[in-house]
C-alpha positions, 0 to 999 in steps of 0.5 A, spaced: 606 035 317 611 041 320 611 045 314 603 044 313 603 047 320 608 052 319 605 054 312 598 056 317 603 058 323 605 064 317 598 064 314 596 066 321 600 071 322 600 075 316 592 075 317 594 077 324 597 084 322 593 085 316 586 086 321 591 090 326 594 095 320 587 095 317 585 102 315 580 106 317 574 107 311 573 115 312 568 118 308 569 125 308 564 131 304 568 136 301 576 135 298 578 141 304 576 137 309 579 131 305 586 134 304 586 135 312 583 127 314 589 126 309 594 130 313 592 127 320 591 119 318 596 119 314 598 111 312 591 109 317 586 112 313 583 111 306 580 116 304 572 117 299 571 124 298 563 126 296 564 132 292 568 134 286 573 141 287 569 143 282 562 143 285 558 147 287 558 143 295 550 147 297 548 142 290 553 135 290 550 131 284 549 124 289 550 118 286 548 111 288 554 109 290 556 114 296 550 110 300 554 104 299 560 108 301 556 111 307 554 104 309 561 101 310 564 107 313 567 107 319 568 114 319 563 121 316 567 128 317 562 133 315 562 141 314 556 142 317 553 148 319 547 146 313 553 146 307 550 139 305 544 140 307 540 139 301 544 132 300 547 129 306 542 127 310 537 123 305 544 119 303 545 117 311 538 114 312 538 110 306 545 107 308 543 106 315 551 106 319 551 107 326 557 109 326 556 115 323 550 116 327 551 124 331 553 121 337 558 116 335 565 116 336 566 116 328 562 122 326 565 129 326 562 135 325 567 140 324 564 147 325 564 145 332 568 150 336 567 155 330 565 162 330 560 162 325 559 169 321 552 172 318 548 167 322 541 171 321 537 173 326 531 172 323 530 167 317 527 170 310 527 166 304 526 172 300 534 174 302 536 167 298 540 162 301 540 164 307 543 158 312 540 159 319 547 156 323 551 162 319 556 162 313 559 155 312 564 157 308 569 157 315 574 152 312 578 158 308 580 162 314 586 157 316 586 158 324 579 154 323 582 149 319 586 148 326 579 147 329 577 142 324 583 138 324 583 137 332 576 135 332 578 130 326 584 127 329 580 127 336 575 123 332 581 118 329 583 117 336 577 115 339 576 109 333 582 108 332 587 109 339 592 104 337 594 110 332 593 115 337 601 118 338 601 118 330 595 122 329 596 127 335 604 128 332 601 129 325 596 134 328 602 138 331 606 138 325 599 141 322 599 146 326 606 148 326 607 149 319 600 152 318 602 157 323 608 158 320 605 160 313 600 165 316 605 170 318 607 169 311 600 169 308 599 176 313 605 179 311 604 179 303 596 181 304 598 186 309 599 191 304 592 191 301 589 191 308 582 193 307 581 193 300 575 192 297 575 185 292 568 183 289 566 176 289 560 172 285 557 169 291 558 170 299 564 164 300 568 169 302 568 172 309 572 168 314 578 169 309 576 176 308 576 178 315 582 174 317 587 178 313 583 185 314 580 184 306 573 187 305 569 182 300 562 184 302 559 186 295 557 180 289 555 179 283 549 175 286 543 181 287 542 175 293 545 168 295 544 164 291 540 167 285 543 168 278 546 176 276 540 180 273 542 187 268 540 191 273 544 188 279 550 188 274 549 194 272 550 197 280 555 193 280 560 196 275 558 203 278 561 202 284 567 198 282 569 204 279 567 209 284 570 205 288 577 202 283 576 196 285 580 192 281 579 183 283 573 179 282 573 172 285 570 167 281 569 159 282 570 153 277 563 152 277 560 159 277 558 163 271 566 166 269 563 169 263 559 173 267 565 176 271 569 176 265 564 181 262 563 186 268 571 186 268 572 188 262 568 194 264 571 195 269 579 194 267 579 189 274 581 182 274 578 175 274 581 171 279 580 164 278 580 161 286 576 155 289 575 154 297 578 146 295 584 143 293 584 141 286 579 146 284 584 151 281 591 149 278 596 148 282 593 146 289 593 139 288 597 138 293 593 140 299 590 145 303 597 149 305 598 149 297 590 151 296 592 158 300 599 159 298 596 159 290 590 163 293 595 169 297 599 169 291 594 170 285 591 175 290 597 179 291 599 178 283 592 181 281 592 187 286 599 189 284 604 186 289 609 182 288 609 175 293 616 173 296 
């Protein structure tokens, strides 16, 4: 009878400190804010990412699944700033979560407290993808990533404050050591500051203001909307009146395209993606993902890295 007892007793007990280490279920839109969830969680949160590195985040292929992954989530960590506005939504209502309704504890909106850029004055379809809260492409810059990982950890905090001190400490860590890479970042871009770079969509403007870059002309003739010849044509003119030597292009844009216009160009095609995991080499996370951008940057424009 006592080791019945005593078997309950420990049975009890592991049932216990399994409910209170229990991980929190974060579903999380794009690998960026993903590998910053995993920075800040750490241990405490599982962690399903909707969209692959190397797609498209404006047209997430969205499977059944993410309903039931929605649904039993304790947590949504979305972009916003109408990123995912072509999916997310009709996933949310069919998985019907109060917890991840706009003003529950374990929602996050990250573009909150960020300075978006190119929000328009008027919205005209004619311009192409035009998003009316501004660019959402803000993640790139990595003093908005402190922003967003402050909300996240805030967020975490609130679901979860028994884990509190061990969010608050990762975010600091965070921070801290992205403070220490962007004055390694700002000094190997410091020589080409002002240096005009062409991108083939318009996912480029916070990384291009931060470090003093202009990547303000584009393969697209407007966002969204396929290259034509002529718009091509214009293109290549000004790359040579211009000597612009880097062309950006993303895994899940049309590289051959940017291939054609560099080799009338003699520029480089720089294989880059605003997710960690879209390119080779940036598996490890967020720091990885611009460590490897500045890098092959600086490489492309003629520099050497440190």
């Amino acid at each position: 009878m006592k080791t019945i007892v005593g078997t309950l007793t420990v049975a009890a007990l592991c049932a216990t400190a399994s409910v209170a280490h229990a991980r929190l279920n974060v579903v999380v839109t794009t690998p960026d804010l993903a590998s910053i969830v995993r920075e800040i969680g750490s241990a405490h949160v599982d962690i399903t990412t909707l969209a692959r590195p190397t797609e498209d985040p404006h047209f997430v292929d969205a499977k059944p699944n993410f309903i039931v992954k929605l649904n039993k989530a304790d947590m949504l960590v979305e972009g916003g700033a109408e990123l995912e506005i072509g999916w997310l939504p009709a996933l949310l209502d069919q998985a019907r979560n109060p917890k991840l309704a706009a003003d529950a504890p374990g929602y996050v909106a990250c573009k909150d407290g960020v300075q978006l850029l190119e929000v328009p004055t008027t919205l005209d379809r004619s311009k192409g993808d035009i998003h009316a809260a501004g660019n959402p492409h803000y993640l790139i810059d990595p003093l908005n990533a402190k922003i967003v990982a402050g909300h996240i950890a805030e967020s975490l905090c609130r679901v979860d404050p028994a884990a509190c001190d061990t969010y608050r400490a990762n975010l600091k860590k965070f921070n801290d050591q992205i403070d220490a890479r962007m004055e390694q970042w700002t000094k190997a871009l410091a020589p080409f500051k002002g240096q005009r770079i062409v991108s083939f969509h318009n996912s480029w403007a916070y990384f291009a203001q931060r470090f003093g870059l202009r990547i303000d002309l584009f393969m697209e003739p407007k966002p969204g909307i396929p290259p034509t010849p002529t718009h091509l044509s214009d293109v290549i003119k000004t790359m040579k009146a211009e000597n612009i030597r880097v062309i950006f292009v993303e895994p899940f844009l049309n590289r051959r395209t940017a291939e054609t216009v560099a080799r009338n160009t003699g520029a480089t095609v720089v294989d880059v993606s605003q997710f960690p995991g879209g390119v080779k080499g940036t598996d490890a996370g967020y720091i990885a993902l611009l460590d490897h951008l500045v890098a092959d940057l600086v490489s492309a424009l003629g520099g050497h890295t440190k």
